[in-house]
C-alpha positions in Angstrom: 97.8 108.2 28.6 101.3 108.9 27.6 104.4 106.8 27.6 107.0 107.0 30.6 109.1 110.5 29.6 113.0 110.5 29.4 113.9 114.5 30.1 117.5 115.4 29.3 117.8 118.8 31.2 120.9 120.9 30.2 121.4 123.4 32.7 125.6 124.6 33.3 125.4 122.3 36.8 129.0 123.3 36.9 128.0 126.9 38.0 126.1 126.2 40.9 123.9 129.3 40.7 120.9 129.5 42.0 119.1 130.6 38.5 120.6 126.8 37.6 119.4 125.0 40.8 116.1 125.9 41.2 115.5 126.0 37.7 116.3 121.9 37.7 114.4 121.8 41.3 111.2 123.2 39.3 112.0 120.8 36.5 112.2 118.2 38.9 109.2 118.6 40.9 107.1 118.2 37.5 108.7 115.4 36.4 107.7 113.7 39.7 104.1 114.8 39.9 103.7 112.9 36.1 106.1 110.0 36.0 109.1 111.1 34.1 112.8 110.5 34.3 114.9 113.1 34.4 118.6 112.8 33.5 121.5 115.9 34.0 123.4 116.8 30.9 125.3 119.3 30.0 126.3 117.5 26.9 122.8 116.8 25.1 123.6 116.8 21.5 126.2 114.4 22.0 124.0 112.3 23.7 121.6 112.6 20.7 124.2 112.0 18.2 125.4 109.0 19.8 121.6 107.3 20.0 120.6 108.3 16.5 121.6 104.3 15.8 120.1 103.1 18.5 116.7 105.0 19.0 116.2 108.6 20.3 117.7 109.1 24.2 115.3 111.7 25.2 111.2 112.5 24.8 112.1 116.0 25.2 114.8 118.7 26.5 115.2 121.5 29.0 118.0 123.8 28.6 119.5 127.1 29.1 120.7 127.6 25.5 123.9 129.8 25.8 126.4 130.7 22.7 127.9 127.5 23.6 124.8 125.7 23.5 123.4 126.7 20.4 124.1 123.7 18.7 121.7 122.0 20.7 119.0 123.9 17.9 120.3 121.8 15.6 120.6 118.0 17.2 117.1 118.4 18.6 115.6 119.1 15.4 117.8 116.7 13.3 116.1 114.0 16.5 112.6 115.5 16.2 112.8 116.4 20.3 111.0 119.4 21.4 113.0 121.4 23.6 112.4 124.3 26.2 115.0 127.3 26.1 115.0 128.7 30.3 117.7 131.5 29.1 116.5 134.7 28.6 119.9 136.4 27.2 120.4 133.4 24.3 121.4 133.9 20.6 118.4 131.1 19.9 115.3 132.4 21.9 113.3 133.9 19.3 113.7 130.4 17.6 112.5 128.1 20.5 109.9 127.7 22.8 110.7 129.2 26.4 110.3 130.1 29.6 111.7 133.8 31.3 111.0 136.0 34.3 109.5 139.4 33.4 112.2 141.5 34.0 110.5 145.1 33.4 108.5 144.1 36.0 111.3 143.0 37.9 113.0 146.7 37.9 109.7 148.4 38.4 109.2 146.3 41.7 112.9 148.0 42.4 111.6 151.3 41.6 108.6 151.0 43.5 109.8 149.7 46.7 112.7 152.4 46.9 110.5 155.2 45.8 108.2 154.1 49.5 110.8 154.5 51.5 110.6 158.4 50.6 113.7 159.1 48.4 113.7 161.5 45.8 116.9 160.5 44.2 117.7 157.2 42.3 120.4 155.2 40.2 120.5 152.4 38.6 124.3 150.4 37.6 123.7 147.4 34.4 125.8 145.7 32.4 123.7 146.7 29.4 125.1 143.9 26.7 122.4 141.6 28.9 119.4 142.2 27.3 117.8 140.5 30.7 119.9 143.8 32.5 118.7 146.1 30.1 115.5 145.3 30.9 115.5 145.8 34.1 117.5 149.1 34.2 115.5 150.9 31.4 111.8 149.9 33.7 113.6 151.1 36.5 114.5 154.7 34.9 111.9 154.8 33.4 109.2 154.1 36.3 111.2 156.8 38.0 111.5 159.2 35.9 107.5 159.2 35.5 107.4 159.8 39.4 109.3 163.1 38.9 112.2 161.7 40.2 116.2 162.3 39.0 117.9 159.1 37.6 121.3 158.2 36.9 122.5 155.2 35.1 125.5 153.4 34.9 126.7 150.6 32.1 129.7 148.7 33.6 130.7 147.1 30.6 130.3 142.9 29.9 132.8 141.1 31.7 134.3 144.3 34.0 135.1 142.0 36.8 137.1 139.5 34.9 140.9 140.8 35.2 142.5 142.4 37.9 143.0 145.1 35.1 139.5 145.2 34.7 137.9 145.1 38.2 140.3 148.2 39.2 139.2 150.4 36.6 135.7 149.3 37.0 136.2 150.5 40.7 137.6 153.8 39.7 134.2 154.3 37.2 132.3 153.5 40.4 133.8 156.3 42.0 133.4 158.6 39.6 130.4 157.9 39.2 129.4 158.1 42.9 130.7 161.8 43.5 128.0 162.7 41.4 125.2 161.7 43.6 123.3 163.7 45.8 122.5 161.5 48.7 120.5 160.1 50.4 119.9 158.0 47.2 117.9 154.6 46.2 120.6 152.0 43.7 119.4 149.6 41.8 121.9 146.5 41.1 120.2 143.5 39.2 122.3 140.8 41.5 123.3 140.5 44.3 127.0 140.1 44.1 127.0 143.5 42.4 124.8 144.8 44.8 127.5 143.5 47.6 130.3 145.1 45.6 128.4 148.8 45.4 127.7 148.5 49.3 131.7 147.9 49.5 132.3 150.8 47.3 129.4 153.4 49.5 131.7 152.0 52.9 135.0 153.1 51.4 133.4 156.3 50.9 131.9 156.4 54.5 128.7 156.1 53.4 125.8 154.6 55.3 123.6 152.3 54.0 120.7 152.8 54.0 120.6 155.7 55.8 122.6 157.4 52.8 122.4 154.8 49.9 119.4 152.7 50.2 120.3 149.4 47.8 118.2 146.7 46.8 119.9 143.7 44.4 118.3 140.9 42.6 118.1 136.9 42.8 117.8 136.8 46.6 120.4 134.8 46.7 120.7 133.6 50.5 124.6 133.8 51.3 124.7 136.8 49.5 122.0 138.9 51.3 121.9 137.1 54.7 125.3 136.7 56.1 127.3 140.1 55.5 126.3 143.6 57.6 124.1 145.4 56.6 121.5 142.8 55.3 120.7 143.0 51.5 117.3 143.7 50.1 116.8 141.6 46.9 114.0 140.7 44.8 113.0 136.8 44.8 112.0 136.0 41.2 111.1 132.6 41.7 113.6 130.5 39.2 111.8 127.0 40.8 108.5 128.1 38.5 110.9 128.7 35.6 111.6 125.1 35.8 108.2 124.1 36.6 106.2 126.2 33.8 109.0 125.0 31.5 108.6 121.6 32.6 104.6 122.0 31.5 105.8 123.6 28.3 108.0 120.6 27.0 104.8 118.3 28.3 102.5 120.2 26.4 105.1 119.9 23.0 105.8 116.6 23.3 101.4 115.5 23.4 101.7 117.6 20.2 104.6 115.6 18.2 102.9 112.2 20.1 99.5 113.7 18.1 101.3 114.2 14.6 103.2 111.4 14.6 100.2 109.4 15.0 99.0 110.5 12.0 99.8 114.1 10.8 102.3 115.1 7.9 105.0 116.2 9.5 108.4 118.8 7.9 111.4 119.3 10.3 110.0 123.1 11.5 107.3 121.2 13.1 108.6 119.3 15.2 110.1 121.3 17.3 107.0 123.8 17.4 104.0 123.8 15.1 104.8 125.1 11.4 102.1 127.7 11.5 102.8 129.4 15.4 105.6 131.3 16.8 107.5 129.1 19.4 105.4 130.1 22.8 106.9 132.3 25.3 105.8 131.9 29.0 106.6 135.2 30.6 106.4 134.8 34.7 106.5 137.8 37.0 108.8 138.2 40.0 107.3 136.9 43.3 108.2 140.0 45.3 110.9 142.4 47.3 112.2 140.7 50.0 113.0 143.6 52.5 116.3 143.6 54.9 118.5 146.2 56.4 119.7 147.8 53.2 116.5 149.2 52.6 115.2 149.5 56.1 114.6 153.1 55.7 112.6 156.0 55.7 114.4 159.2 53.9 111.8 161.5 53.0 113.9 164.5 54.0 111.1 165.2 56.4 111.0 164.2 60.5 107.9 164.0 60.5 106.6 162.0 57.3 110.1 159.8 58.0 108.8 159.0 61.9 105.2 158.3 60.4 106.1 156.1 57.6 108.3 154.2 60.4 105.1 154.1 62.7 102.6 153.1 60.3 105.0 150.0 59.0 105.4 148.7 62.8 101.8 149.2 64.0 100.4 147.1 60.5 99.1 144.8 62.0 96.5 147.1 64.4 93.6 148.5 63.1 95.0 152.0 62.5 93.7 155.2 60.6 94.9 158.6 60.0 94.2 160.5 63.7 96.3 157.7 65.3 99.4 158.6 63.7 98.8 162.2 64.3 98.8 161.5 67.9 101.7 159.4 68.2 103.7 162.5 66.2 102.0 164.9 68.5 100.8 167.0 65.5 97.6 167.7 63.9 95.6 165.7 61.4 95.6 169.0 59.2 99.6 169.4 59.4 100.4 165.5 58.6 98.3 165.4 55.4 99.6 168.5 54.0 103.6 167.5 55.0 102.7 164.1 53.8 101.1 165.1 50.2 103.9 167.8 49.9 106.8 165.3 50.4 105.5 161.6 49.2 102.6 163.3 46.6 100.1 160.9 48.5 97.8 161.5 51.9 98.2 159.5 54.7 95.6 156.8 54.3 96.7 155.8 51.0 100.5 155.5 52.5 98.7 153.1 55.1 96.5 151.4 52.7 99.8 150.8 50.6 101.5 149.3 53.0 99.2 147.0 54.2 98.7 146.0 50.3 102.6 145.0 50.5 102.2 143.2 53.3 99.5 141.2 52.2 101.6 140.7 48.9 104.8 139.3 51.3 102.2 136.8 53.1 100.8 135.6 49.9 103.8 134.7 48.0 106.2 133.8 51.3 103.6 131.7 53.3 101.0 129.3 53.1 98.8 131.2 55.9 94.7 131.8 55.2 93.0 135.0 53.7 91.4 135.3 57.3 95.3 135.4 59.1 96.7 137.5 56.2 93.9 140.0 56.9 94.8 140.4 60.4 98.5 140.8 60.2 98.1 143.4 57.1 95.5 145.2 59.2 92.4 144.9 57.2 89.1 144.2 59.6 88.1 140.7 57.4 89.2 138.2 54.5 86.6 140.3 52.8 88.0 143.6 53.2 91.2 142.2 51.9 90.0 141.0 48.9 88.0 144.3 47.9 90.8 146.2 48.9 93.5 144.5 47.2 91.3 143.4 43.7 91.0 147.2 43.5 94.9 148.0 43.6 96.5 145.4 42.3 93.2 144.0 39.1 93.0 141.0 40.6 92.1 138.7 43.4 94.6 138.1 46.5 94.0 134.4 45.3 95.2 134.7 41.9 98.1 136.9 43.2 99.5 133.9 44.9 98.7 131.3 42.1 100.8 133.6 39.6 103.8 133.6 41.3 104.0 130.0 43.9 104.9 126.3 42.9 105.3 125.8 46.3 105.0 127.8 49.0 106.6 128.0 52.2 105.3 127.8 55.5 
């Protein structure tokens, strides 16, 4: 059994983001679960320095290692403490062990979910010195662009916000950019603050959104997508199991420097991470889109596929098949499969079997409700059904589904 665990977790508190909250709420549930004190500091290697007299201050440490913090490399090694890196974008994270969100998966999710409402037009803004940006916007092009679809892309530029000087150009860039685009059109922003700042933008035009630009931002940050008009589509990425994976990272480092210490030769390399492996990299997908007004929209630049997609989404939950939505548009079977493949490039019961698959993904991830009650609301006839159905679209089970991407779900 190991010792009591002193965590120093380094995480910018001072920003109050969510990526930085959740991250130590993660960190923080693990450390409960198996016993461990956890103690908020910014200022780690000074702390290390200061103990090096008095005995080591921490078993292990948790941090996002920015340019500023890169010096914490250094002091853990010189302390023998294994430490976690949680940031993706940092000079150091090819040289530690870490802990990041998938973020090509995280702009194909975009892609995906604005590519069902129907659009056939897409951009995509960045700030392409991120590498976690980059990412994101190159799987978004790219899963568009393989769909046949047009893609623009925009790079803002690091920092484009930061001066009054630089804001106001930004803006005009914007613009620019915008009178390019042939609407209606999906955007792609990779937060949400940026995402509020192009929905500014589309109104100063006299744009609609979504009915002309369909936007969908990233973080799911609460005050950000909830409060304002319209509501803000986002994708939740989960930062809580960033902290908690990480948390089972540093546990499963520090058993290994408890092991060599009891015996092994050790060298400085390897105590951070074993001589002969590269430091391990957990890669976590996104949980999912979480849908509100700014994508609440069907543009497939056809009535009738629009009003069906629309019908389909609010009659889910009811057993219903192909002829039924034919009869609420008052058109054939015959006519809505061929405007349907013509416009979306899919018949009608895979649009219906695809939408039920997302609502089953939304339950899983967002809830802690049964296979039998998810089954119902996404409109599949058992728990069974589901499971077939969705191990078929998705390669694996609607079990696994939700273990890969909940710490804790909600009710």
């Amino acid at each position: 059994m190991a010792a009591h665990r002193r965590i120093g977790v380094s995480l910018e508190y001072f920003l109050l983001y969510k990526q930085h909250s959740e991250t130590f709420a993660g960190v923080h549930r693990y450390a409960d679960e198996h016993g461990w004190s956890t103690v908020m500091d910014d200022w780690v290697d000074a702390t290390l320095a200061r103990s090096r007299r008095t005995g080591t201050a921490y078993d292990g440490v948790i941090a996002r290692v920015g340019p500023e913090q890169v010096r914490l490399v250094e002091a853990t090694a010189r302390a023998g403490v294994p430490m976690v890196n949680v940031r993706f974008d940092s000079p150091a994270r090819e040289r530690l062990p870490g802990v990041f969100l998938d973020y090509g998966q995280i702009g194909t999710m975009r892609a995906e979910h604005l590519m069902s409402r129907g659009l056939q037009h897409f951009a995509c803004v960045s700030v392409e010195k991120s590498h976690a940006q980059h990412l994101q916007a190159s799987a978004f092009a790219s899963t568009i662009a393989a769909a046949g679809h047009s893609i623009t892309r925009l790079d803002l530029g690091q920092d484009w916000e930061r001066t009054v000087t630089r804001y106001e150009a930004s803006h005009e860039r914007l613009h620019r950019w915008m009178d390019r685009w042939p609407l209606p059109i999906g955007l792609a922003c990779p937060t949400d603050l940026l995402a509020r700042t192009l929905i500014q933008v589309a109104d100063e035009r006299g744009w609609r959104v979504p009915e002309d630009v369909a936007i969908v931002g990233g973080l799911n940050q609460s005050l950000l997508c909830e409060a304002p008009k319209p509501t803000l589509s986002s994708v939740e990425v989960g930062f809580e199991r960033v902290g908690y994976e990480a948390a089972r990272l540093l546990d499963s480092l520090m058993s290994s420097a408890d092991r060599r210490r009891d015996g092994r030769k050790r060298n400085r390399r390897s105590k951070l991470v074993p001589a002969e492996d590269q430091p391990t990299h957990v890669i976590l997908p996104p949980v999912g889109i979480v849908v509100r007004e700014s994508t609440d929209f069907f543009a497939s630049g056809d009535d009738v596929v629009s009003q069906a997609q629309a019908f389909i989404a609010s009659q889910l939950h009811n057993p219903i098949a192909v002829g039924d939505v034919a009869k609420k548009l008052c058109v054939s079977e015959r006519t809505l499969q061929y405007r349907f493949t013509a416009v979306l490039k899919r018949p009608v019961a895979q649009e219906i079997r695809r939408v039920r698959i997302e609502r089953a993904k939304r339950e899983l991830t967002n809830t802690k409700r049964s296979m039998q009650e998810i089954a119902r609301l996404a409109g599949f006839v058992s728990n069974v059904r589901l499971c077939e159905v969705f191990k078929r679209e998705m390669g694996v089970s609607p079990g696994e589904y939700r273990k890969q991407r909940l710490t804790r779900p909600k009710r």
